[in-house]
C-alpha positions in Angstrom: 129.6 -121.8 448.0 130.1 -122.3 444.1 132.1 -119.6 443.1 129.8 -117.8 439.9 132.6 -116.2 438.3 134.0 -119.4 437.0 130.9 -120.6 435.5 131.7 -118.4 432.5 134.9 -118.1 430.4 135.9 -116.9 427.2 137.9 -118.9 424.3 139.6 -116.5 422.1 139.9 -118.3 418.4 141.6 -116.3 416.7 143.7 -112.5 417.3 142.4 -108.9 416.0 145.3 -106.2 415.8 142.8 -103.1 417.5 143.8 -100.5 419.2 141.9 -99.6 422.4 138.7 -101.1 420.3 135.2 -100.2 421.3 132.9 -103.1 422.5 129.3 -103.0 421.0 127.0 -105.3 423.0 124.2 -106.5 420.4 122.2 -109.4 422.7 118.2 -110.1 422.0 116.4 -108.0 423.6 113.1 -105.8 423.4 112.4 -105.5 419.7 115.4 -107.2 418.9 117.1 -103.9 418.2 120.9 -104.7 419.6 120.8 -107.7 418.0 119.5 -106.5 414.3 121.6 -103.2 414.7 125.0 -105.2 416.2 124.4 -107.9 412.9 124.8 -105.4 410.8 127.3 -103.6 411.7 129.6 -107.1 412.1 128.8 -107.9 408.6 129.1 -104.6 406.8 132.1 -104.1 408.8 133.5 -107.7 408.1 135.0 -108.4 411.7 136.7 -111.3 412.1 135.3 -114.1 414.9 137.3 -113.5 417.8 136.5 -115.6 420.6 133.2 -117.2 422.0 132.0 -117.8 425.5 130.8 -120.7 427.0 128.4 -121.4 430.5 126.8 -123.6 432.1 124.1 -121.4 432.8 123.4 -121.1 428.4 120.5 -123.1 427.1 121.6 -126.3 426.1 121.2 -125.8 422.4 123.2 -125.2 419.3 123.1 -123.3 416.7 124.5 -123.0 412.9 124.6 -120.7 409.8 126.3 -121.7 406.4 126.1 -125.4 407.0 128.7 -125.0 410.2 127.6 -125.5 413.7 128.9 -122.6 416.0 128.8 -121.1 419.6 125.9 -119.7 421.1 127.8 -116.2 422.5 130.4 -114.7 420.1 132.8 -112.0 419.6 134.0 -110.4 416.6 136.9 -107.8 416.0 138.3 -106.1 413.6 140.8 -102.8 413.2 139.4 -100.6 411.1 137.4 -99.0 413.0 138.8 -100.6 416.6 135.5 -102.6 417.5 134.6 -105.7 419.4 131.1 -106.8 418.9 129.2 -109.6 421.4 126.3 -111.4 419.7 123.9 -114.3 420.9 121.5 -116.3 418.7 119.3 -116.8 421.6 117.5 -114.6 424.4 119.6 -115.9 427.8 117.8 -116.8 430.7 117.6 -114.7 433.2 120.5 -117.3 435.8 123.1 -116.7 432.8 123.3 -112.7 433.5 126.0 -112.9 436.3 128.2 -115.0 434.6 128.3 -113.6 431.2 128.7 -110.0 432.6 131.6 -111.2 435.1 133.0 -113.2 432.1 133.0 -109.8 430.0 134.7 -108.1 432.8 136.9 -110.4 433.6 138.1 -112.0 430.4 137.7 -109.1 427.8 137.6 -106.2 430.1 141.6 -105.6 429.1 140.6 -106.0 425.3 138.4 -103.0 425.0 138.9 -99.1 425.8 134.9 -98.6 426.5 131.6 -100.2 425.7 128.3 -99.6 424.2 124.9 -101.0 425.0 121.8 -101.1 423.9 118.6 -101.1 425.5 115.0 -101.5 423.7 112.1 -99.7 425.3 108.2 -100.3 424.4 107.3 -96.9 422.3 104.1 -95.4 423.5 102.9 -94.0 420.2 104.7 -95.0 416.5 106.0 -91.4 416.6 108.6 -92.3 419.5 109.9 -95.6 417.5 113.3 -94.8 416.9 114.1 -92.0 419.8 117.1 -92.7 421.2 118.6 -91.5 424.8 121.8 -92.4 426.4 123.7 -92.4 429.7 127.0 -93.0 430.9 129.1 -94.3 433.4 131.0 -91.5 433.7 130.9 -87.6 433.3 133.1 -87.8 430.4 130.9 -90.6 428.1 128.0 -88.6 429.2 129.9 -85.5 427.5 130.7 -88.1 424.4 126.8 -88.6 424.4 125.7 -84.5 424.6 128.4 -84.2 422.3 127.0 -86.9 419.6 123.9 -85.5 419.9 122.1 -87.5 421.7 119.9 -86.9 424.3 120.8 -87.6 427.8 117.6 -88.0 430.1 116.9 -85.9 433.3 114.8 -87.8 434.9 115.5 -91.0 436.8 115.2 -94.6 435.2 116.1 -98.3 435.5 117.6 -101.0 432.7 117.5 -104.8 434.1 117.8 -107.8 432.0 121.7 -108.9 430.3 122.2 -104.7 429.2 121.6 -103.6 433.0 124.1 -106.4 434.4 126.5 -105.8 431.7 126.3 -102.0 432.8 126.5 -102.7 436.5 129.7 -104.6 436.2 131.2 -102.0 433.9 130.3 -99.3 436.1 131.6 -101.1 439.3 134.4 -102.0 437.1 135.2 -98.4 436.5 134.8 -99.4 432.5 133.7 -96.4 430.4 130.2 -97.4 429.2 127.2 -95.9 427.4 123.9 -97.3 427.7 121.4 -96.2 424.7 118.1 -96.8 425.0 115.9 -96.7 421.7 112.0 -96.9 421.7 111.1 -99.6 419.3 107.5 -101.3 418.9 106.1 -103.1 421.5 105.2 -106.0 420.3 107.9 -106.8 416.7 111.4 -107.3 415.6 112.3 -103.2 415.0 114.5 -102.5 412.5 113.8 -99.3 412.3 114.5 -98.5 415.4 117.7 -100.4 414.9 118.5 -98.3 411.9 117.7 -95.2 414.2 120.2 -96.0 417.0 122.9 -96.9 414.3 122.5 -93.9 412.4 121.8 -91.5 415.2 123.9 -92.9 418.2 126.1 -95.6 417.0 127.7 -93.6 413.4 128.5 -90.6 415.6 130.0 -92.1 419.2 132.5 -94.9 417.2 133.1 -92.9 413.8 132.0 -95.2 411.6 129.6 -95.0 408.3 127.2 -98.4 408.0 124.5 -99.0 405.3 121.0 -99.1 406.7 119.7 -99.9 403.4 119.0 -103.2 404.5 117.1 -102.2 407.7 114.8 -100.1 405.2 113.7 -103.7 403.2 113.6 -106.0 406.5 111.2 -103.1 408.0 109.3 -103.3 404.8 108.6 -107.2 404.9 107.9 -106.9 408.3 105.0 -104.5 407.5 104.1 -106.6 404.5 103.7 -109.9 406.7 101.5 -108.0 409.3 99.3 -106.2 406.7 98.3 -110.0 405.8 97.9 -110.8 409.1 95.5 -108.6 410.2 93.7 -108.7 406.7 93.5 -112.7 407.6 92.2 -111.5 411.6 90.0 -109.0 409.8 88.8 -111.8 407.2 88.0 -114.4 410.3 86.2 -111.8 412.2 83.8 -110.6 409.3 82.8 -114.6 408.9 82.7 -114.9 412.1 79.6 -112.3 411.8 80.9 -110.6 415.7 78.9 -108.8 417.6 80.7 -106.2 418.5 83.0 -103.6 415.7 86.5 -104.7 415.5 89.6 -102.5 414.6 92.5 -103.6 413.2 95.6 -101.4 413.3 98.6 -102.6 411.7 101.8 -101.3 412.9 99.9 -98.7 415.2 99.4 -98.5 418.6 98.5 -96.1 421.5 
């Protein structure tokens, strides 16, 4: 039997002075929100690339920004404020979950006090985009959580994907953890709800202040581009003479 926890390991590149530094998980997931929120946070803060991880299990791809090839999974660090973030280009496939969490665990678990993660959820009405509850793996994150604010569901749930098996493997791990879980569109890139779950969740649990500016004009264009789009479907379906009444709703759903 191949043993899975050696599929994954971690290369650290380079050393980050924190103190008991708080890991913020920002992988693709629904909406894109961890990943859009995490990015912006590593820039504005200006961590340092700390270490990547490798597996068998990652799409054989690779990627590159500023002319320079670079890993698929990264880490960045940096001291002021003590944070660790873990970023992926790519959506992983669903074989590389066990690895990458046991990697996290085992590899970086001693580098980090606690962790945050981030869950997107489908909104049900464009009211809800941007509502973010949390849990914890503990009694005293879930009194960090009441205590930030935010609100800590009473009924009973379930978070699969990376974020769930990243959560699993800190809670069996005895790691303090937060899971947030922000309703974002259904269907787009959200970075709206990522500017909800940065200003609302993120600001208050790790004591930090990022700009969200940025989120306001990617939100914007987003709109923008979809407004053509279903002026385009609307244009197409009006030549198209149909025989039924179309609606188009941009940015709207029920």
């Amino acid at each position: 039997m191949v043993d899975q926890t050696e599929s994954a390991s971690f290369e650290q590149v380079t050393d980050v002075e924190a103190e008991s530094p708080t890991l913020i998980e920002g992988l693709p997931g629904h909406g894109l929100v961890a990943s859009i929120a995490v990015d912006q946070i590593t820039n504005q803060l200006g961590l340092e690339h700390f270490g990547n991880v490798a597996a068998d299990e990652f799409p054989a791809v690779v990627t590159f920004e500023n002319g320079l090839v670079q890993d698929l999974v990264r880490v960045y660090g940096g001291s002021d404020p003590a944070v660790l973030t873990l970023e992926s280009d790519l959506a992983l496939p669903q074989q590389s979950f066990e690895p990458l969490s046991r990697c996290v665990l085992s590899d970086l678990a001693d580098e980090f006090s606690r962790a945050i993660f981030i869950a997107g959820a489908p909104a049900e009405s464009e009211e809800q985009i941007g509502d973010v509850t949390g849990v914890g793996t503990t009694e005293a994150v879930k009194d960090d959580l009441v205590e930030a604010g935010i609100s800590v569901p009473e009924e009973p749930g379930l978070v699969g994907g990376i974020t769930g098996a990243l959560v699993r493997e800190c809670y069996q791990a005895d790691v303090p953890a937060a899971l947030l879980i922000v309703r974002s569109h259904p269907f787009l890139p959200d970075p709206n709800a990522a500017k909800s779950v940065i200003e609302t969740a993120l600001e208050p649990l790790v004591d930090f202040d990022i700009d969200t500016t940025e989120l306001d004009e990617q939100a914007d264009e987003i709109q923008r581009r979809m407004q053509q789009v279903a002026q385009q479907y609307q244009q197409m379906a009006e030549e198209q003479g149909g025989q039924q009444q179309q609606q188009v709703q941009t940015g709207m759903f029920q």
